[in-house]
ZAMARGU-4260 file (C-alpha; in steps of 0.2 Angstrom, whole numbers, plus 5000, padded with zeros to 4 digits):
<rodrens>
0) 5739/5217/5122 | 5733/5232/5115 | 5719/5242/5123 | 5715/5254/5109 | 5702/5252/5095
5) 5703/5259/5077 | 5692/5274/5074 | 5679/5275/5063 | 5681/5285/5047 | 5680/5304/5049
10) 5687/5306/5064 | 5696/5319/5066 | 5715/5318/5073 | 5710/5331/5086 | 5697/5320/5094
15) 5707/5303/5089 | 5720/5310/5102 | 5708/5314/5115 | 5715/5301/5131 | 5700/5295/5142
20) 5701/5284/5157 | 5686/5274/5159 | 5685/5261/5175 | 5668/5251/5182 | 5663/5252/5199
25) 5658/5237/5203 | 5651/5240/5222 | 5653/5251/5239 | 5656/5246/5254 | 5658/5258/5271
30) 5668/5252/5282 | 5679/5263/5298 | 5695/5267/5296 | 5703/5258/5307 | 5696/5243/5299
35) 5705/5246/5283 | 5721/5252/5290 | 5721/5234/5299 | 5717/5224/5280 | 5732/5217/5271
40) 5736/5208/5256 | 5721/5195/5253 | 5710/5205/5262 | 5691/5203/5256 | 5681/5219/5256
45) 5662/5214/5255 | 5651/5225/5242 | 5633/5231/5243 | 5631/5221/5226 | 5623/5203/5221
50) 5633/5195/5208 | 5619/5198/5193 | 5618/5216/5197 | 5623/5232/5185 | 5638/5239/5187
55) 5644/5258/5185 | 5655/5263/5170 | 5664/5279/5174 | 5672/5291/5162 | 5685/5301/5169
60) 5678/5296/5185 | 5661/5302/5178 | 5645/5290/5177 | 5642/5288/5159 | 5633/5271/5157
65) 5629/5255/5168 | 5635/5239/5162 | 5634/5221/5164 | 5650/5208/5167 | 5653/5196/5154
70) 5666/5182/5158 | 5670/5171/5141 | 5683/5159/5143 | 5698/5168/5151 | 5689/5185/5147
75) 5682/5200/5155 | 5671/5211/5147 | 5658/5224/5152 | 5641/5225/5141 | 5635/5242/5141
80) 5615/5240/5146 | 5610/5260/5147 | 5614/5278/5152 | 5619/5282/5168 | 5610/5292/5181
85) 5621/5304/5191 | 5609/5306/5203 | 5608/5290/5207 | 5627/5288/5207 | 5630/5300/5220
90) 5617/5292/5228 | 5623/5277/5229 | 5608/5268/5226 | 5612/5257/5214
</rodrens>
């Protein structure tokens, strides 16, 4: 399964070969240290998020938009809803 999309017309090769990483933070959660080195496989972390809440698309580990899951059939996909706030990012307010 390929993970790239074709670009649109114009695009010049120098940006076409531009490699970004882009991951969604779904929630945060604090918990001690010694907690986590105790977790093993199966462990279940809880998150400060309800399941209908936005999530936080990152760029290079940089907030660029916030998004909402979409699950369709056997699909996962994230629907960009707005810009993102690094303030309230780093704020963790969200």
């Amino acid at each position: 399964m390929s993970n790239t999309l074709p670009f649109p017309k114009g695009v010049s090769p120098q940006v076409a070969a531009v490699k970004v990483e882009i991951s969604v933070v779904l929630g945060r959660s604090n918990i001690p240290m010694q907690q986590l080195l105790r977790m093993g496989r199966g462990a279940v972390i809880p998150l400060d998020v309800g399941e209908n809440d936005e999530v936080w698309i990152l760029a290079n580990n940089h907030p660029v938009a916030r998004g909402e899951i979409s699950i369709s059939e056997d699909r996962i996909a994230i629907i960009v809803t707005g810009p993102a706030d690094v303030y309230e990012f780093m704020a963790g307010t969200a």
